[in-house]
N, C-alpha and C positions, 0 to 999 in steps of 0.2 A: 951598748945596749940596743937592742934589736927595737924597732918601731911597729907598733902594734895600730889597728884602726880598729876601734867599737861603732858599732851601728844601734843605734835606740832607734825604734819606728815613734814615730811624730803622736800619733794617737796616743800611743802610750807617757811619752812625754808629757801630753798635754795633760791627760786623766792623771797622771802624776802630782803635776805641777797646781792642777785646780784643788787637789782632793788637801793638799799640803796648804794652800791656801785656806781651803776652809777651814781645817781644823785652826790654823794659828787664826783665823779673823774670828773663832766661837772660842777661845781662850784656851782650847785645846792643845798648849805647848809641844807637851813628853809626847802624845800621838801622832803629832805631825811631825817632830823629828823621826822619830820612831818608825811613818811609814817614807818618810825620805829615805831616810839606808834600806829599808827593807827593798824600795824599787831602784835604789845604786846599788844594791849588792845583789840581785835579779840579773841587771843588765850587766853588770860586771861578770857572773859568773855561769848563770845558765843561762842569758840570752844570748852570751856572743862566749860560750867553749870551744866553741871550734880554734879561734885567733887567738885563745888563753891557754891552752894546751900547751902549740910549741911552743909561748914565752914562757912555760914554768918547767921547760925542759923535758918536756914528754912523760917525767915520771910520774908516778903514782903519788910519790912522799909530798912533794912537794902541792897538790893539787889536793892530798888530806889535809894538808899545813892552813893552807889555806882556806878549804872549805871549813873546818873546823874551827879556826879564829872567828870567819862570819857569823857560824852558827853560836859559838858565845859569844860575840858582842849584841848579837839579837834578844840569845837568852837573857844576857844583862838589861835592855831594855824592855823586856816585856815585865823584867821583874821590878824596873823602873817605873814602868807604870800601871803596877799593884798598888805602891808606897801611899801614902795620902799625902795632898800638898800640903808643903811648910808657909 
């Protein structure tokens, strides 16, 4: 398996990392998980394309497979947090 580097800029980490913070310390669970993935799968897939490309083999199939699992597991959470809590 080929070794891959991701770069996340620091700013963004941090606005990440406070915003994720607040929601879980204002009891906000499902939205702060919620905007967790949204800014790992940001930085996963449109911040660093460039290094994610060759490792899903240049093709196309593989780089729908993927962009389209994200995009429903997001859908699944946004629909997660319509639900009301139990």
């Amino acid at each position: 398996m080929s070794e891959m580097q991701l770069n996340i800029p620091l700013t963004q980490l941090l606005s990440a990392l406070s915003l994720v913070s607040l929601c879980l310390l204002m009891g906000r669970h499902k939205f702060g998980l919620m905007t967790g993935y949204l800014a790992c799968f940001y930085w996963g897939y449109l911040g660093n394309m460039q290094a994610l490309i060759p490792s899903l083999g240049g093709n196309a199939s593989s780089q729908i497979v993927y962009l389209g699992s994200g995009l429903l597991l997001s859908l699944g959470g946004v629909y997660l947090l319509m639900q009301p809590d139990k």
